[in-house]
N, C-alpha and C positions, 0 to 999 in steps of 0.2 A: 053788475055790468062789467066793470075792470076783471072779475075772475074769467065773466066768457072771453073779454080781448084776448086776456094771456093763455087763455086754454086755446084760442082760437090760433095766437100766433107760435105757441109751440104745436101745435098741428101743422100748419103752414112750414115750420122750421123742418119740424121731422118728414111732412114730402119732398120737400125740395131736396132731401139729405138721401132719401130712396130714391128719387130721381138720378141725382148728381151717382150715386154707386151704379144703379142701373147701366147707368152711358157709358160707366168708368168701363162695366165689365162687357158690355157690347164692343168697346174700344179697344179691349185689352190684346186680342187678336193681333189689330190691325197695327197698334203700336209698336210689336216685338220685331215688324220686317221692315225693316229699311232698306229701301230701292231707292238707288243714286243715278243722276243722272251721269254713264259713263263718259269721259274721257280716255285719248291713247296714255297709256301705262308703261312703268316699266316693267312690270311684275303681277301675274295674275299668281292670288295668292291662292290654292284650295286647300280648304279648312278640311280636317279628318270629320267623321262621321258617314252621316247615310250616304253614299256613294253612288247610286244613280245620279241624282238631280245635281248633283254639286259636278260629278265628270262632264255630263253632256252641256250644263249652263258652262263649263268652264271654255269647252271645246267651242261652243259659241261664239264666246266672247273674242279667245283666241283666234278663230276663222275669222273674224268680223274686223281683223286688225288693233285689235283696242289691248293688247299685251305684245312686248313681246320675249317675252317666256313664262314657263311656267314653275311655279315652287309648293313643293308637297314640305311638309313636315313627317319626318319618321315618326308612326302612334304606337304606344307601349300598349302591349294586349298580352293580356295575365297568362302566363304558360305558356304565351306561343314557343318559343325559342326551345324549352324543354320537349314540345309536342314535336318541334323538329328532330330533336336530337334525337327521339324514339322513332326515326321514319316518317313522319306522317306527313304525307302532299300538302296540310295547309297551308296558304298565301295567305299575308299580314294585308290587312287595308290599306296600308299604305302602296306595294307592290299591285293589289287591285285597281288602286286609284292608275297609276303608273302604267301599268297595261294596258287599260282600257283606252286611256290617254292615246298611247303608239298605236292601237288596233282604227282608231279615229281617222288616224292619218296624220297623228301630229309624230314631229319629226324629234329623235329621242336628245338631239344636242338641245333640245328647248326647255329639258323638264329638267330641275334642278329637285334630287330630292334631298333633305338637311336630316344628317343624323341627330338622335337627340333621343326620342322613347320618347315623347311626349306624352302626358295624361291628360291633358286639358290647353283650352284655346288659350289660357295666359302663357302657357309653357309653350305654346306654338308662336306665338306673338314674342316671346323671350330667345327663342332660336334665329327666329327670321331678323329683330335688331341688332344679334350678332352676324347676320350675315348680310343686314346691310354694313356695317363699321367696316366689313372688307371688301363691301362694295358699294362704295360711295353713290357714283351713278343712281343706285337705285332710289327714288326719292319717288315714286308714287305707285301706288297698291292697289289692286280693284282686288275684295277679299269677295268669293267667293263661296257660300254656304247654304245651306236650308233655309228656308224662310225666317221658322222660328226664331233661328241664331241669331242673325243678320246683326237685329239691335245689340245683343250683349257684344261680337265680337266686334262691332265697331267703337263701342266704347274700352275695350280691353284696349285694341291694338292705340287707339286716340292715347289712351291712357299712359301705356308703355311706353310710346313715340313721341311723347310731348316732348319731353327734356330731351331729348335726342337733337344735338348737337348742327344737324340738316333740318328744317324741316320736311315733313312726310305727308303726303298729300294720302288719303285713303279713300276708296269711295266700295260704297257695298254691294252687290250683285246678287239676290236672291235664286236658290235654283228654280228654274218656271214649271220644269216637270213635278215638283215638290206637288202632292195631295193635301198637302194642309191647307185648312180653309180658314182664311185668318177674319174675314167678314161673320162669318157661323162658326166660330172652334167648338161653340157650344154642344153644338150637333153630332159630334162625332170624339168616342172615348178616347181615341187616339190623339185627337186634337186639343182635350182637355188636360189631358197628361203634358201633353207639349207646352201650352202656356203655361197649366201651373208650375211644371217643373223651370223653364226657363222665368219665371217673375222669382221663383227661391233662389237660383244660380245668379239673376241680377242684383237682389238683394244681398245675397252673400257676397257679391265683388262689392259693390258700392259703401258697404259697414265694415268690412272684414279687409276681404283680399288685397285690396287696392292699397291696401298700409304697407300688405307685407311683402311690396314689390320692390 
């Protein structure tokens, strides 16, 4: 009799353990976007990357009075510069972000873009705190990105802007036109890629990165 209890309660242990992963991975979608309730800003921040959804949510947010202006980080993209020096018409993401911006209607004294190469949102997050220190004023941020993002680069920039001297209010803006579907990601290989990759990139800031800032 005491053997069925305990075969009976590690049965009962081990569902509740498939249960609880089950929800984890139904959830894992929905956890990586965080959508803030906005307030006015001094600086709408847009994150490099996929470049539709993060221009037009940015233009939004800007039409809607809730920035007022906007900051591109310069993104490092392997050869472009070389690709230039041999002729060739291509335009840096960053310059696309930027154009697409003025073609909107938004006016070019608002977009501030920061040199730098960037490779990554920590190094865009490391650009814009030196450009707050020569702009004090700036003390709140609506970051702007793809859905997926949202959660790690609000943890990067919390992270970088802690000890910072002002405090820095941040809130996050997911882009709407984004196709990811963060309720099903399961559904779609492109959506799979997206959380997995983005749960390794939060694990690598939270054990790693985050020291070496």
């Amino acid at each position: 009799m005491a053997g069925i209890k305990r075969r009976y309660k590690f049965f009962l242990f081990f569902v509740l353990i498939v249960v609880a992963v089950v929800l984890m991975l139904l959830e894992a979608g929905n956890f990586l976007v965080k959508k803030d309730k906005l307030f006015r800003a001094d600086a709408i921040v847009l994150l490099m990357g996929s470049i539709p959804d993060r221009v037009l949510q940015t233009e939004l947010i800007y039409k809607q009075g809730l920035g007022r202006r906007i900051i591109l980080v310069e993104e490092n993209m392997e050869g472009f510069h070389d690709l230039r020096k041999r002729g060739s018409p291509i335009v840096s993401n960053t310059d696309q972000c930027y154009n697409a911006l003025v073609y909107l209607g938004i006016n070019e004294e608002f977009i501030n873009v920061l040199p730098g190469s960037a490779r990554s949102t920590i190094q865009e997050a490391l650009i814009i705190k030196d450009f707050i220190k020569s702009n004090p004023s700036v003390d709140t941020l609506i970051l702007v990105s793809s859905p997926s993002h949202t959660r790690r680069a609000s943890m990067i920039f919390s992270k970088i802007l802690k000890h910072y001297e002002v405090p820095v209010v941040i809130y996050t803006s997911p882009g709407e036109k984004s196709t990811f579907n963060a309720a099903r990601w399961w559904k779609s290989r492109e959506d799979i890629q997206y959380v997995l990759t983005e749960y390794v990139k939060i694990l690598s800031f939270l054990f790693i990165d985050q020291f070496r800032i």
